[in-house]
C-alpha positions, 0 to 999 in steps of 0.5 A: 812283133809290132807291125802296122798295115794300112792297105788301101785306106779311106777314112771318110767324115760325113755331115747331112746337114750342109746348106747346098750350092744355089747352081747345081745343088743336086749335082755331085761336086768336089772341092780341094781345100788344105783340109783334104778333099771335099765331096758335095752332092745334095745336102751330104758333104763327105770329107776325104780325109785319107784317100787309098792309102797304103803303109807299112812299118816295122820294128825300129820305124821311127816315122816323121809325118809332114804336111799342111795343117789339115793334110791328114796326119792326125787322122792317120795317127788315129786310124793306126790307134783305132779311133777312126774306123776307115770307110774301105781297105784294111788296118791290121796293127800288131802290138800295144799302142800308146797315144799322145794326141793331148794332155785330156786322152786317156788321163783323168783329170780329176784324179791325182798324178799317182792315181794317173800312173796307176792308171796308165798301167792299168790300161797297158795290162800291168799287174799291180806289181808291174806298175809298182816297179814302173811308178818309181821310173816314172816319178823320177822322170817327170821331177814333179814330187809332191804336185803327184798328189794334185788332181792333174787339172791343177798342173799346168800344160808342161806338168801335165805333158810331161807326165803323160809322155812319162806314162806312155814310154814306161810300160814298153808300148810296142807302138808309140803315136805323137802329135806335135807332143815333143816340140814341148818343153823345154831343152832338158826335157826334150834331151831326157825325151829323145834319149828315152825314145831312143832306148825304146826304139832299141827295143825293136819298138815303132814310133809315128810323130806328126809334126812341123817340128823339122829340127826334132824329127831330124833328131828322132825319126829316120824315115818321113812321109809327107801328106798332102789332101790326105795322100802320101805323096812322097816317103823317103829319108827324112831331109829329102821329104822335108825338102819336098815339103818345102815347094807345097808349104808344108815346113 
Protein backbone atom coordinates (compact mmCIF):
# COMPACT_ATOMS: atom_id res chain seq x y z
CA UNK A 1 0.00 0.00 0.00
CA UNK A 2 1.57 3.37 -1.07
CA UNK A 3 1.84 5.98 2.06
CA UNK A 4 4.07 8.92 2.76
CA UNK A 5 5.05 10.12 6.30
CA UNK A 6 6.95 12.98 7.26
CA UNK A 7 7.22 13.40 11.30
CA UNK A 8 8.91 16.48 12.28
CA UNK A 9 10.84 17.33 9.39
CA UNK A 10 13.53 19.81 8.77
CA UNK A 11 15.57 20.35 5.84
CA UNK A 12 17.96 22.61 6.35
CA UNK A 13 20.79 24.25 3.02
CA UNK A 14 23.77 25.52 4.52
CA UNK A 15 26.78 27.74 2.85
CA UNK A 16 30.06 28.65 5.21
CA UNK A 17 31.16 31.14 2.78
CA UNK A 18 28.69 34.40 3.54
CA UNK A 19 30.19 37.68 4.04
CA UNK A 20 29.18 38.67 7.44
CA UNK A 21 27.06 41.39 9.21
CA UNK A 22 29.62 44.64 10.05
CA UNK A 23 27.10 45.18 13.61
CA UNK A 24 27.14 41.68 15.19
CA UNK A 25 28.90 39.36 12.98
CA UNK A 26 29.53 37.08 15.52
CA UNK A 27 26.31 36.87 17.00
CA UNK A 28 23.19 34.67 15.82
CA UNK A 29 20.49 36.47 13.81
CA UNK A 30 17.31 35.38 11.71
CA UNK A 31 15.81 36.76 8.82
CA UNK A 32 12.46 35.96 7.27
CA UNK A 33 12.36 36.18 3.54
CA UNK A 34 9.75 34.83 0.94
CA UNK A 35 12.24 31.89 0.60
CA UNK A 36 12.05 30.49 4.30
CA UNK A 37 13.67 31.31 7.24
CA UNK A 38 17.01 32.34 7.29
CA UNK A 39 19.63 31.80 10.02
CA UNK A 40 23.34 33.93 10.35
CA UNK A 41 25.87 33.20 12.93
CA UNK A 42 29.43 34.03 12.05
CA UNK A 43 29.93 33.34 8.50
CA UNK A 44 27.59 30.16 8.22
CA UNK A 45 24.01 31.04 6.78
CA UNK A 46 21.52 27.95 7.04
CA UNK A 47 18.35 28.25 4.98
CA UNK A 48 15.35 26.68 6.82
CA UNK A 49 13.64 25.42 4.01
CA UNK A 50 11.08 22.88 6.08
CA UNK A 51 10.56 23.73 9.38
CA UNK A 52 9.01 20.79 12.03
CA UNK A 53 7.06 19.57 9.38
CA UNK A 54 4.41 16.68 9.83
CA UNK A 55 2.31 14.86 6.89
CA UNK A 56 0.37 12.09 5.99
CA UNK A 57 -1.15 10.69 2.58
CA UNK A 58 -2.62 7.75 1.71
CA UNK A 59 -4.04 5.93 -1.37
CA UNK A 60 -6.63 8.14 -3.30
CA UNK A 61 -4.66 11.76 -1.85
CA UNK A 62 -4.38 13.97 -4.55
CA UNK A 63 -2.77 16.69 -2.89
CA UNK A 64 -2.40 20.45 -4.17
CA UNK A 65 0.77 22.23 -2.49
CA UNK A 66 0.31 26.32 -2.37
CA UNK A 67 2.47 28.78 -1.63
CA UNK A 68 4.73 31.99 -2.52
CA UNK A 69 7.62 31.14 -4.82
CA UNK A 70 10.33 30.14 -2.39
CA UNK A 71 7.63 28.88 0.25
CA UNK A 72 9.14 25.36 0.08
CA UNK A 73 7.16 23.38 -2.03
CA UNK A 74 9.62 22.09 -4.20
CA UNK A 75 11.76 20.90 -1.21
CA UNK A 76 9.11 19.17 -0.07
CA UNK A 77 8.47 17.27 -3.13
CA UNK A 78 12.09 16.38 -3.30
CA UNK A 79 12.39 15.20 0.45
CA UNK A 80 9.17 12.71 -0.30
CA UNK A 81 11.11 11.63 -3.56
CA UNK A 82 14.31 11.20 -1.66
CA UNK A 83 16.50 13.93 -3.15
CA UNK A 84 16.98 16.09 0.19
CA UNK A 85 17.92 14.03 3.30
CA UNK A 86 16.11 16.18 6.31
CA UNK A 87 18.37 17.55 8.94
CA UNK A 88 16.15 16.00 11.94
CA UNK A 89 12.63 14.06 12.04
CA UNK A 90 11.63 11.10 9.92
CA UNK A 91 10.55 10.40 6.14
CA UNK A 92 9.27 6.92 5.53
CA UNK A 93 7.61 6.38 1.80
CA UNK A 94 6.17 3.40 0.77
CA UNK A 95 5.74 2.57 -2.51
CA UNK A 96 7.31 3.38 -6.41
CA UNK A 97 7.76 7.13 -6.88
CA UNK A 98 7.74 8.85 -10.35
CA UNK A 99 9.07 12.60 -10.31
CA UNK A 100 8.28 15.29 -12.82
CA UNK A 101 10.33 18.13 -11.43
CA UNK A 102 11.46 19.20 -15.42
CA UNK A 103 12.12 17.94 -18.52
CA UNK A 104 16.17 17.23 -17.84
CA UNK A 105 15.46 14.66 -14.60
CA UNK A 106 15.58 11.20 -14.94
CA UNK A 107 15.34 11.40 -19.03
CA UNK A 108 18.80 11.23 -21.38
CA UNK A 109 18.80 13.89 -23.49
CA UNK A 110 21.01 12.49 -25.95
CA UNK A 111 19.19 9.18 -26.51
CA UNK A 112 15.99 8.94 -28.52
CA UNK A 113 12.40 9.06 -27.33
CA UNK A 114 12.05 5.30 -27.70
CA UNK A 115 15.41 4.60 -25.93
CA UNK A 116 13.79 7.11 -23.18
CA UNK A 117 10.70 4.86 -22.95
CA UNK A 118 12.95 1.91 -22.35
CA UNK A 119 14.50 3.91 -19.97
CA UNK A 120 11.73 4.87 -17.80
CA UNK A 121 10.80 1.44 -17.59
CA UNK A 122 13.88 0.45 -16.74
CA UNK A 123 13.98 2.50 -13.68
CA UNK A 124 10.46 1.44 -12.78
CA UNK A 125 11.85 -2.24 -12.41
CA UNK A 126 9.73 -3.45 -15.88
CA UNK A 127 10.96 -6.53 -17.57
CA UNK A 128 11.73 -6.05 -21.07
CA UNK A 129 8.23 -7.39 -22.01
CA UNK A 130 6.62 -5.31 -19.39
CA UNK A 131 8.04 -2.31 -21.11
CA UNK A 132 7.23 -3.49 -24.37
CA UNK A 133 3.26 -3.67 -23.75
CA UNK A 134 3.58 -0.03 -22.12
CA UNK A 135 5.69 1.39 -25.14
CA UNK A 136 2.67 1.18 -27.51
CA UNK A 137 0.31 3.14 -24.44
CA UNK A 138 3.06 5.25 -24.51
CA UNK A 139 3.67 6.40 -28.25
CA UNK A 140 0.03 6.54 -28.61
CA UNK A 141 -0.45 8.92 -25.97
CA UNK A 142 2.19 11.37 -26.51
CA UNK A 143 1.08 11.52 -30.62
CA UNK A 144 5.00 12.08 -31.53
CA UNK A 145 5.38 9.44 -34.35
CA UNK A 146 8.61 9.47 -35.91
CA UNK A 147 10.30 12.52 -33.71
CA UNK A 148 10.76 8.97 -31.21
CA UNK A 149 13.69 8.32 -33.20
CA UNK A 150 15.04 12.08 -32.26
CA UNK A 151 17.51 12.68 -29.51
CA UNK A 152 15.06 14.27 -26.88
CA UNK A 153 17.12 17.45 -27.20
CA UNK A 154 15.87 18.39 -30.45
CA UNK A 155 12.21 18.20 -29.15
CA UNK A 156 10.80 21.23 -27.94
CA UNK A 157 9.49 21.96 -24.26
CA UNK A 158 5.97 20.73 -25.09
CA UNK A 159 7.34 17.51 -26.92
CA UNK A 160 9.82 16.81 -24.38
CA UNK A 161 6.97 17.39 -21.42
CA UNK A 162 4.71 15.41 -23.01
CA UNK A 163 6.40 12.73 -23.36
CA UNK A 164 7.90 12.55 -19.75
CA UNK A 165 4.49 13.11 -18.18
CA UNK A 166 3.64 9.74 -20.60
CA UNK A 167 6.61 7.96 -19.25
CA UNK A 168 5.64 8.71 -15.63
CA UNK A 169 2.02 7.77 -15.31
CA UNK A 170 2.42 4.43 -17.66
CA UNK A 171 4.41 2.05 -15.51
CA UNK A 172 1.80 2.46 -12.33
CA UNK A 173 4.03 4.44 -10.14
CA UNK A 174 2.24 4.30 -6.62
CA UNK A 175 3.27 7.91 -6.05
CA UNK A 176 3.28 10.68 -8.38
CA UNK A 177 5.42 14.26 -7.49
CA UNK A 178 4.80 17.22 -10.14
CA UNK A 179 5.96 20.64 -10.23
CA UNK A 180 3.91 23.02 -11.99
CA UNK A 181 4.17 20.20 -14.75
CA UNK A 182 0.41 20.25 -16.17
CA UNK A 183 -0.08 23.76 -16.36
CA UNK A 184 1.63 22.88 -19.72
CA UNK A 185 0.02 22.09 -22.94
CA UNK A 186 -2.30 22.92 -24.53
CA UNK A 187 -6.26 22.15 -23.69
CA UNK A 188 -6.17 18.76 -25.36
CA UNK A 189 -3.54 17.73 -23.84
CA UNK A 190 -4.39 18.97 -20.23
CA UNK A 191 -8.17 17.03 -20.75
CA UNK A 192 -5.98 13.44 -21.95
CA UNK A 193 -3.78 14.46 -18.52
CA UNK A 194 -6.40 14.95 -16.11
CA UNK A 195 -8.25 11.92 -17.59
CA UNK A 196 -5.21 9.59 -17.30
CA UNK A 197 -4.37 11.08 -13.75
CA UNK A 198 -7.70 10.28 -12.99
CA UNK A 199 -7.82 6.40 -13.97
CA UNK A 200 -4.45 6.06 -11.75
CA UNK A 201 -5.97 7.68 -8.83
CA UNK A 202 -8.64 5.01 -9.08
CA UNK A 203 -6.12 2.57 -8.64
CA UNK A 204 -5.42 3.52 -5.16
CA UNK A 205 -2.40 5.86 -6.26
CA UNK A 206 -1.08 9.17 -4.49
CA UNK A 207 -0.45 12.49 -6.20
CA UNK A 208 1.50 15.63 -4.90
CA UNK A 209 1.09 18.69 -7.35
CA UNK A 210 3.08 21.88 -6.48
CA UNK A 211 1.48 24.52 -8.19
CA UNK A 212 -0.31 28.45 -8.90
CA UNK A 213 -2.27 26.70 -11.26
CA UNK A 214 -5.84 27.46 -9.04
CA UNK A 215 -7.91 26.13 -12.01
CA UNK A 216 -5.99 22.94 -12.29
CA UNK A 217 -5.79 21.94 -8.86
CA UNK A 218 -9.46 22.48 -8.48
CA UNK A 219 -9.98 20.15 -11.44
CA UNK A 220 -7.32 17.30 -10.32
CA UNK A 221 -6.66 17.56 -6.35
CA UNK A 222 -8.95 16.97 -3.58
CA UNK A 223 -7.22 18.32 -0.58
CA UNK A 224 -4.49 21.24 -0.26
CA UNK A 225 -2.01 22.53 1.86
CA UNK A 226 -0.55 25.81 1.91
CA UNK A 227 3.05 26.67 2.69
CA UNK A 228 4.48 29.54 4.10
CA UNK A 229 8.72 30.11 5.44
CA UNK A 230 8.62 26.27 4.92
CA UNK A 231 5.52 25.51 7.16
CA UNK A 232 2.31 24.07 6.74
CA UNK A 233 -0.01 26.46 7.61
CA UNK A 234 -3.18 25.48 6.88
CA UNK A 235 -4.51 21.94 5.08
CA UNK A 236 -8.07 21.49 4.17
CA UNK A 237 -10.39 21.10 0.77
CA UNK A 238 -8.87 22.85 -1.72
CA UNK A 239 -11.02 26.05 -2.18
CA UNK A 240 -10.68 26.86 1.35
CA UNK A 241 -6.55 26.79 1.36
CA UNK A 242 -6.97 28.47 -1.64
CA UNK A 243 -8.81 31.42 -0.20
CA UNK A 244 -6.26 31.30 2.51
CA UNK A 245 -3.68 31.86 0.12
CA UNK A 246 -5.11 34.72 -0.92
CA UNK A 247 -4.67 37.11 2.38
CA UNK A 248 -0.65 35.95 2.05
CA UNK A 249 -0.45 36.45 -1.74
CA UNK A 250 0.22 33.25 -2.53
CA UNK A 251 -2.52 32.82 -5.84
Amino acid sequence: MARVLLRNVDVTFTSRRVKQKPADATQASEDRVSGGLIERQGSTLNVRAIRNMSLLLKPGDRLGVVGRNGAGKTTLLRTIAGIYPPKRGLVAVDGHIATMFNIGLGMNMDASGYENIRLAGIVAGKTPREIEGMAEDIIRFTGLGDYLDLPIRTYSQGMAMRLKFACATAFDADILLFDEWLGAGDAGFQTRAKERLDDMVKRSRIMVLATHNVKLMQAVCNQAILMHEGVIVHRGPVDEVIERSKALGAS
